[in-house]
Structures are given as C-alpha cells and as structure tokens.
C-alpha positions in Angstrom: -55.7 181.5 68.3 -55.0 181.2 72.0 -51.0 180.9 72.6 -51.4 181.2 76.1 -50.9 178.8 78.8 -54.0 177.1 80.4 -56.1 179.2 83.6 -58.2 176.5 83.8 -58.6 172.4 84.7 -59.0 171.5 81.1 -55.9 170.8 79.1 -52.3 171.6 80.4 -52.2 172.4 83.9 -51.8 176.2 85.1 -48.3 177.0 86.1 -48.2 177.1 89.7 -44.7 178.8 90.4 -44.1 181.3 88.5 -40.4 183.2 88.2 -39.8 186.8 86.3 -36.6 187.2 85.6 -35.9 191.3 84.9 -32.3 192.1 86.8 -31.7 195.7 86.1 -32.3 198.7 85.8 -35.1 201.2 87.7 -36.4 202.2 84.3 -37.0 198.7 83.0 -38.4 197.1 86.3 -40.9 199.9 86.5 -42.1 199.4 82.7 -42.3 195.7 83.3 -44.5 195.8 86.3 -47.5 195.9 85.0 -47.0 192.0 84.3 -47.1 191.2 88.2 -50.6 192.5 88.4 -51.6 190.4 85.3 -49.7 187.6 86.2 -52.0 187.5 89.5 -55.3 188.0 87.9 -54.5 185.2 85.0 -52.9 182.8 88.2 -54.4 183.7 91.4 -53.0 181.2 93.4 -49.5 180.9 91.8 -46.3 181.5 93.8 -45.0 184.6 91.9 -41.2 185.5 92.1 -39.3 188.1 90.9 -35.4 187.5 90.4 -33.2 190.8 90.5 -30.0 192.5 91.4 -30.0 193.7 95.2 -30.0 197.6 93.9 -33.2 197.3 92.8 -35.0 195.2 95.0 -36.6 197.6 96.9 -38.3 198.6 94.1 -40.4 194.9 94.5 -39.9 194.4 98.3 -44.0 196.1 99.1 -45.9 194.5 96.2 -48.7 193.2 97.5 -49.0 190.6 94.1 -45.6 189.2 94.9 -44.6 186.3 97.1 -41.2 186.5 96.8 -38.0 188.7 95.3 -35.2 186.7 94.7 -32.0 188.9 94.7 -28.9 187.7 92.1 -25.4 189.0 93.4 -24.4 190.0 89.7 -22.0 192.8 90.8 -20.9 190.6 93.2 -20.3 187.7 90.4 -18.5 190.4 88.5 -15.9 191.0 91.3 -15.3 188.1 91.9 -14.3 187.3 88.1 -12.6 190.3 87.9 -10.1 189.1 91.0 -10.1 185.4 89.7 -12.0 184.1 92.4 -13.5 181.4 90.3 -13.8 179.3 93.1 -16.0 181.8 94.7 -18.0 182.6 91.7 -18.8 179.0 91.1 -20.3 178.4 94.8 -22.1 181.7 94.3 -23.7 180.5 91.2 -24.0 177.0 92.3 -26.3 178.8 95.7 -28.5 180.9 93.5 -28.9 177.7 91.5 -30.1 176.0 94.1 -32.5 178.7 95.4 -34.0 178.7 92.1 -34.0 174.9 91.7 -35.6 174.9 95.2 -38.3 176.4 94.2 -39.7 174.1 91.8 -40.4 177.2 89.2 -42.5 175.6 86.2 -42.7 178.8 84.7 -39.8 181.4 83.9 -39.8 184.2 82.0 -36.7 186.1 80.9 -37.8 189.8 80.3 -34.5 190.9 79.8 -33.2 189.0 76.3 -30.1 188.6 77.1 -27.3 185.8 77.7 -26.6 186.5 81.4 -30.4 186.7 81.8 -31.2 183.4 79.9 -28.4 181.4 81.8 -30.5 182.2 84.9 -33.8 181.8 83.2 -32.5 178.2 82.3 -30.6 177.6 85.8 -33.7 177.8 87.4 -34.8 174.4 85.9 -38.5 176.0 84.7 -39.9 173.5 82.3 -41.2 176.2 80.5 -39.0 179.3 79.7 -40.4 181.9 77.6 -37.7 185.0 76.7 -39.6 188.5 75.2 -36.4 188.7 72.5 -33.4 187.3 72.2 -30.1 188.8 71.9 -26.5 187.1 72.5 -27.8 183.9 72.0 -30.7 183.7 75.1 -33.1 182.3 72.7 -31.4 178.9 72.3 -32.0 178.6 76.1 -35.9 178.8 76.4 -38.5 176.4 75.3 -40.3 179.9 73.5 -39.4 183.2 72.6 -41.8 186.3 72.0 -40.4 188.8 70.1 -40.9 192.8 71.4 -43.9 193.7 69.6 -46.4 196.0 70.0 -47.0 200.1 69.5 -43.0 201.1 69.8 -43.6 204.1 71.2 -46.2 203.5 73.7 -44.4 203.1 77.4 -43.9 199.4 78.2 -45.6 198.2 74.8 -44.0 195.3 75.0 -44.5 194.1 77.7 -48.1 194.6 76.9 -47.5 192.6 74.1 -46.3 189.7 75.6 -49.4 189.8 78.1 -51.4 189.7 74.9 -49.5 186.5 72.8 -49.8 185.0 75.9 -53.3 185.3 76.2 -53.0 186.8 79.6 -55.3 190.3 78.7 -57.5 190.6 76.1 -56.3 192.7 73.2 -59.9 193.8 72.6 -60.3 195.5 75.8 -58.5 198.7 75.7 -59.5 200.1 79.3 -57.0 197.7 80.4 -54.0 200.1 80.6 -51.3 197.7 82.4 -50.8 200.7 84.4 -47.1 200.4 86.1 -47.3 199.4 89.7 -44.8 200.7 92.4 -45.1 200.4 96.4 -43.1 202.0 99.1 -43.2 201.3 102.5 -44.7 203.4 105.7 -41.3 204.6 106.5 -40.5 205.9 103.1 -43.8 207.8 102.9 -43.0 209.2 106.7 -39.5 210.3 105.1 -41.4 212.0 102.4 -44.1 213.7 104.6 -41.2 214.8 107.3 -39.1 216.4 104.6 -42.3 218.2 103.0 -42.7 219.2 106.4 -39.2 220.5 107.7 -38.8 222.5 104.1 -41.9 223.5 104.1 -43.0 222.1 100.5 -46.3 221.6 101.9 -47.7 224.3 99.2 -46.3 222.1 96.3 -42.3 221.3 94.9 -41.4 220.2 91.6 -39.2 217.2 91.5 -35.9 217.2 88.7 -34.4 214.6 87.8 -31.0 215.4 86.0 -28.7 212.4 86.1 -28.6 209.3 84.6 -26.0 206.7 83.3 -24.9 208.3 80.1 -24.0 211.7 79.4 -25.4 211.9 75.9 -29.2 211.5 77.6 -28.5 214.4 79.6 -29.9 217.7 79.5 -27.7 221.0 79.1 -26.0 221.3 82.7 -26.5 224.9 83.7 -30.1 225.3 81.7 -31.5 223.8 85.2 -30.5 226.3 87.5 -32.4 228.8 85.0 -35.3 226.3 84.7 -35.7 226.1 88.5 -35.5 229.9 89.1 -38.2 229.8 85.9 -40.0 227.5 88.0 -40.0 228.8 91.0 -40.8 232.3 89.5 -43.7 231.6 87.6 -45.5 228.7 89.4 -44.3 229.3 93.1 -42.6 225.8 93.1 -39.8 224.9 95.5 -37.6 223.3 92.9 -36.2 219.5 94.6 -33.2 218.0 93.0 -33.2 213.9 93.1 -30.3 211.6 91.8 -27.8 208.9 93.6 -24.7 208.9 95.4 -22.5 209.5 92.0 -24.8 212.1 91.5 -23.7 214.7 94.1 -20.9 216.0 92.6 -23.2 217.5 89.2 -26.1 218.3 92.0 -23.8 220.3 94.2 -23.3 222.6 91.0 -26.9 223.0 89.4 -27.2 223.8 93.4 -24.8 226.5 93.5 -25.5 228.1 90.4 -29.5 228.6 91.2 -30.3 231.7 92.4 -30.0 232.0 96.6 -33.2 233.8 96.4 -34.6 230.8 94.7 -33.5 228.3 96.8 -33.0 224.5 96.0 -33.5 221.3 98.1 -30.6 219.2 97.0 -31.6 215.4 98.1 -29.4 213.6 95.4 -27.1 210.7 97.0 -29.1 211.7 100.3 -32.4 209.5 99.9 -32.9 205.5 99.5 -34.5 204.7 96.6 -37.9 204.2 97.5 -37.6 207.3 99.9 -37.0 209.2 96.4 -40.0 207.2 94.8 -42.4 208.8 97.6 -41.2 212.5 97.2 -41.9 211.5 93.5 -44.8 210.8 94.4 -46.0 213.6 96.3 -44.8 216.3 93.8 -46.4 219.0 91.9 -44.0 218.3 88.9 -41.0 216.1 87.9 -39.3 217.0 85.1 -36.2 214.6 84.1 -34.2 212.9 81.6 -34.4 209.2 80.3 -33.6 208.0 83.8 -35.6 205.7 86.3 -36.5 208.2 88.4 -38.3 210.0 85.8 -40.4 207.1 84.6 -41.6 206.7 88.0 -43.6 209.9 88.3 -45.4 208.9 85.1 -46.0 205.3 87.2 -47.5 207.8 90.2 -49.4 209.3 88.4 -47.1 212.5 88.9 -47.6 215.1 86.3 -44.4 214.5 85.0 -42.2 216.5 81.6 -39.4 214.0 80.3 -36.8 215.2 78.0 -34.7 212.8 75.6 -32.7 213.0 72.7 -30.1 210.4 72.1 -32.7 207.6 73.8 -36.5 208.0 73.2 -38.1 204.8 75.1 -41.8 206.2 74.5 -43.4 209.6 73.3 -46.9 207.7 74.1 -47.2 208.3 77.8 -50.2 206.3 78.4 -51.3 209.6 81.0 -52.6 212.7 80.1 -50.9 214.4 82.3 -47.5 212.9 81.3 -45.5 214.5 78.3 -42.3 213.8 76.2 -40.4 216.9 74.8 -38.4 215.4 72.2 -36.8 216.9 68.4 -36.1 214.5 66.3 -32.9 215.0 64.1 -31.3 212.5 61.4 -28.9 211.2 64.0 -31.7 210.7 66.6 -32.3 208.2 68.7 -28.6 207.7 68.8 -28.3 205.7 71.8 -24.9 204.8 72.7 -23.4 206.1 69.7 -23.7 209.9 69.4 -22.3 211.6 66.2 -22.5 215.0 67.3 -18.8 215.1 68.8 -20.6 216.1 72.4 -22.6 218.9 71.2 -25.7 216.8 72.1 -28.1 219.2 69.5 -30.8 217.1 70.3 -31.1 218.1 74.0 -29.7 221.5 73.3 -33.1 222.1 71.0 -34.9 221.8 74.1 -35.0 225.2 75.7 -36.0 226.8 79.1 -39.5 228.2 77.7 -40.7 225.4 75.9 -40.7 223.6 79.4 -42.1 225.8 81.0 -44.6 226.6 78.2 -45.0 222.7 78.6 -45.6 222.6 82.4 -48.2 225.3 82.1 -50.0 223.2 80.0 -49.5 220.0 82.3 -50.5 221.5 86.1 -52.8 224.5 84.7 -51.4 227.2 86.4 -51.2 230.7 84.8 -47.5 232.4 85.5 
C-alpha cells in the first residue's frame, strides 16, 4: 500500500513547497540529509527549505538540492526569555512566523519530534505536517506522524524509513544507500588545501575528533596523546586535532602532552565549521567520539574509526571503510544517565592497540 503523497497529475496534487524542519545538532543534520536528495528526485520542481538554528546553517548553505535555509533564532528566543524580554520574543516569533507563512509551505516535516520543533512545524501553516516521532506532545500538532522505524543500528535508519512509508524510495531497491550529503564552499576547500600545504600534510594526516557535548561520550583524556604518537609512529600520519571554541582548553592539553618529536596540529576553536568539514574531508583517518564531526568523515567518505560507549547512534556504518569500536556492558548505552560514578568503563575498554589494530585494518598500511 502506497502512503506516500502523489508525484504525479492523478489524484492529490504534489506538494510544491516543501519545508524540513531539523534545528540542531551537526550529527543529526548530517544523518538527515539524505532526505534533500530524495526529496528532489520524488519533487523535482518543488521549492525545498530547510528551517535551522544559525550554528548549523552552514552545514546546508552549498546544497545544490536546496532552494532555501531558513535560519530560527532559538538561542536567541532563549535569551530573550531568560531576561523577560517577552515583548521581544513575541515579535521574534511573530517574524519567523511570518517568514514561514510567507512561503506558502504545503508540506512540513518535523524531523526532530519534539515540542519546540512541532510549534514551528505547525507555525508554518503547512497543510500537511508529518512529524518522524513524537515526544512532548509534537504529535498532537501534525496532521501525521511516522514513528522511527527501521534497522536501529544502521546510521540514519530512520530517516530511511520515513523515505520508505512515504513512498519516496523503493524498499526493494537496496543499491539505494541514502548516502549523507555535505557541501562546502571554494573557500573552505582553499582553507583546507592551504593548511595541508603550510604544515606539510600533503603525505597524508589523520583527523581526531575528541570533544563533544557530554563528558560521559568521551574517550579517556590522555589515551590520545599516546594514540597520536602510536599513529604517527606506525603509519607516518601527522596527527590533526579538530573541535570548537570550548574545545581549546581540553586540546591545548592532549597538545602538550604528545610527544614534541611527534608533533600535533592543534585546529580546535581555530576553524569555521565547514573549514573543519573539508580537512575532514581530505584526511587519511578520523578517528572520534559520538560527535558531529566524526559522523561527517563517514558522510565523506573518510575512512573513519568512531568510539562510543554511553551513546551508540549506529554500529552499521553503511561504508566499508567506516567502523564502530564499541563494548557493550549491562549499563550501556547509558546516554545521559551514567551509573558508573565517572569511571566511564565503557570507553576505558577501548584501548590504544585495538585502534590502531583497527586502523590497520581500515587504510591497509603495514606498521
């Protein structure tokens, strides 16, 4: 049974505006953009927008499938309600609401789930409004709602899933990956290319990617200075340390404890986001935690090791060269509510030479 809405004259009309509402964060924008692509295909002449926080936009800014990002001030909103500047607040909503209404979306989907997502879904005045979940009461606010289905440990299943319920793929035809899509612009690949150039990386670098928002997804804190002299050691690898402005502090140390002879090219809190996206994507390795910078070397294509514990998104890459190292314990996936009293065994497990054992495997290179 077909549950999708109609590509062609007969029956309901096409939608032709269409509006994907997915705010935050890198991670989750990168598995859900797959669905531009297939959006396009299933609606090639729809006006496609993309709603988001500013943070992130860049990530959408160069996709050639989009004809518009529309950006939502919601740290901005949060200020604001924070200092009681309703009045503010309201005109800020009432604009974006306007915007939206503007636009004459007759499609919205809200790929996020939740309430603050949903209020924007429905502000957009879409006459259709399909949600993938529903949590904090979104669902009441869309016409349908799709629950996450799909393989749960296949990278962006569900988003898959919703492609298929929709009947915007065809379940049958496995070659169709929904590969994730991410475009920078020419002068983030010069900023890439000029780096490689004055640091001489031009014989290959392996990206790490330490940091993220919660300290129960990372990694033991000094075992990367011994991994990067590992790396360095045994696969000639200039070992290139990526992460944001509240990163620097944690960088600056994995930084000074690596070995001088080693050498490290600390870029965290020193690159735009899409500058760090095309180093990513001209590495030899990454190697990170459950962090959106990690997830995009598996989008490039990147040979890429991730390590997780408390979270475990996927263990299915979707890429051969793409691997999760993960141990599994009765406490695990944890998420935000760790039991271990910041002992973090789960990452601890993971250990200098299984990585590198790992990366072997992954580029082919003998030590």
């Amino acid at each position: 049974m077909h549950h999708g809405l109609s590509r062609s004259s007969g029956g309901a009309s096409p939608p032709q505006r269409i509006l994907i509402v997915r705010l935050s964060a890198i991670g989750d924008i990168v598995f859900a953009s797959p669905l531009i692509r297939v959006l396009r295909r299933a609606y090639p002449n729809a006006h496609l927008a993309w709603l988001v926080q500013p943070e992130y936009r860049a990530l959408l800014d160069q996709h050639p499938d989009l004809d518009e990002v529309i950006v939502c001030p919601l740290g901005q909103w949060r200020r604001w309600w924070v200092e009681r500047r309703f009045g503010a607040l309201w005109q800020g909503i009432a604009a974006l609401r306007a915007t939206l209404r503007a636009r004459r979306f007759d499609l919205a989907l809200d790929l996020q789930g939740l309430l603050k997502s949903g209020i924007l879904t429905w502000l957009s005045g879409a006459r259709t409004r399909i949600g993938l979940g529903g949590r904090e009461g979104s669902r009441w606010l869309m016409s349908r709602t799709i629950e996450r289905g799909g393989e749960r440990l296949r990278i962006g299943s569900e988003y898959r899933y919703l492609a298929e319920q929709m009947g915007w793929i065809d379940p049958a035809r496995p070659a169709e990956q929904l590969g994730m899509d991410l475009y920078y612009s020419p002068l983030d690949a010069d900023f890439a290319a000029r780096t490689m150039a004055e640091q001489g990386l031009e014989e290959g670098y392996v990206v790490l990617c330490p940091f993220t928002t919660r300290p129960q997804k990372h990694w033991i804190e000094p075992r990367w200075a011994v991994l990067a002299g590992r790396l360095r050691e045994e696969f000639g690898l200039v070992p290139v340390l990526l992460g944001g402005p509240g990163d620097q502090e944690a960088a600056a140390r994995i930084s000074a404890a690596t070995d001088l002879e080693v050498g490290m090219l600390n870029l965290a809190g020193r690159t735009g986001l899409m500058e760090a996206a095309a180093v990513i994507d001209r590495a030899t390795l990454l190697i990170g935690v459950d962090t959106g910078l990690g997830h995009m070397g598996i989008a490039f294509g990147t040979p890429s090791l991730l390590l997780f514990g408390a979270t475990c998104p996927y263990l299915e890459t979707s890429r051969a060269n793409a691997r999760v190292l993960y141990h599994r314990l009765a406490c695990s996936p944890c998420k935000r509510r760790p039991t271990c009293d910041g002992d973090f065994t789960c990452m601890r497990r993971i250990d200098v030479e299984e990585i590198i054992a790992a990366a072997r495997a992954l580029i082919g290179r003998a030590p």
